[in-house]
N, C-alpha and C positions, 0 to 999 in steps of 0.2 A: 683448636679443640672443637668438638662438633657435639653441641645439647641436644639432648635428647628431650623431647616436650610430649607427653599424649593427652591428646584428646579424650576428654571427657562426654563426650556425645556417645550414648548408647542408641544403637539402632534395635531397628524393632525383631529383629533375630535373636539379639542376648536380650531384651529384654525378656522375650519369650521364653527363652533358654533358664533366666531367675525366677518367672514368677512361682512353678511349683515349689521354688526355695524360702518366698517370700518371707512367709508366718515364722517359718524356722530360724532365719535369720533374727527379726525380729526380737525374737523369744532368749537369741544368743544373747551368750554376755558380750558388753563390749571388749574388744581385742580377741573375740574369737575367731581363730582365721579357718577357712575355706579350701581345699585346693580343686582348683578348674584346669582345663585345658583352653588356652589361650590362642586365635589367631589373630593376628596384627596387621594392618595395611598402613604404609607411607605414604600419608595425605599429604604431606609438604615440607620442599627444601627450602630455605633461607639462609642468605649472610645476614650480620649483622657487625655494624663496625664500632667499636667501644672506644675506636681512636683511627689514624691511617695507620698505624702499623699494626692492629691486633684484628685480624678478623674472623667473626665467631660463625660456624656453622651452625644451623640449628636445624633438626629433622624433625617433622613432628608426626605420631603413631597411633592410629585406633584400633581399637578393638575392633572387628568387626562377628566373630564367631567366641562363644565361652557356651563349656558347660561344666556345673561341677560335678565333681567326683562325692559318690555316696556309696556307701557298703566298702566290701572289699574293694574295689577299683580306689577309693582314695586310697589306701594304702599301695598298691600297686602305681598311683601317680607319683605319691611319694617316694616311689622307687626310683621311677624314671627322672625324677627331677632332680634327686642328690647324684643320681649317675650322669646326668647333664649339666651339673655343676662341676662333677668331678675332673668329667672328661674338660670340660673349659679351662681347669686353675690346675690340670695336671703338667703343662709345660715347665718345664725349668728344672721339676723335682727329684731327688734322686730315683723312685719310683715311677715315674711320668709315664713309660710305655708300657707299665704291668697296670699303673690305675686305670689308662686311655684305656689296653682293651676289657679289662672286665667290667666297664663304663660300657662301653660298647654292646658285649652281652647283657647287662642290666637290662638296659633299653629295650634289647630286642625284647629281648621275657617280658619285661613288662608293657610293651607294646602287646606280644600274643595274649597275655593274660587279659589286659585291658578289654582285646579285639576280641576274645574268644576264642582265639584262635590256640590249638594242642600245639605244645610244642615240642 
């Protein structure tokens, strides 16, 4: 089985990326959630052995780029992001190839939407 660990180090890119959110954040209630766009880098593999016959992988992953989604575009991330859950947990189901591709389309729209781009 292979953990998944991230790194908690923000570099000075997302910080940069939060600070016009700062106040606002702030001002949130607690459990008020955000949605950003996330880029991830794999800073480091590991075994780890809990015994000689179980041995655990571990990857560990930071952030290195976020920015959040304000105005319209959150809800257009919110698009993209149930359509990229959809298209993941769509395997197996009676549905599966009708969910993947309008998963598919989701994305792209809201990809154009997001970019500005007519589509």
């Amino acid at each position: 089985m292979t953990e998944i660990k991230i790194d908690p180090k923000l570099n000075a890119p997302i910080t940069k990326a939060l600070e016009p959110h700062a106040d606002e954040l702030l001002a949130a209630s607690l459990g008020t959630r955000v949605i950003a766009l996330v880029e991830l880098s794999v800073v480091e593999h590991a075994e780890r052995g809990d015994s000689d016959d179980e041995v655990a992988h571990v990857v560990k992953i930071r952030p290195v780029l976020m920015e959040i989604a304000t105005g319209d575009d959150e809800h257009h991330l919110r698009r993209a992001q149930r359509a990229l859950w959809s298209k993941r947990t769509a395997e197996g189901t009676i549905t599966g190839d009708a969910d993947r591709a309008q998963a598919e389309g989701d994305i792209r729209y809201a990809a154009g939407l997001i970019g500005g781009d007519d589509q």
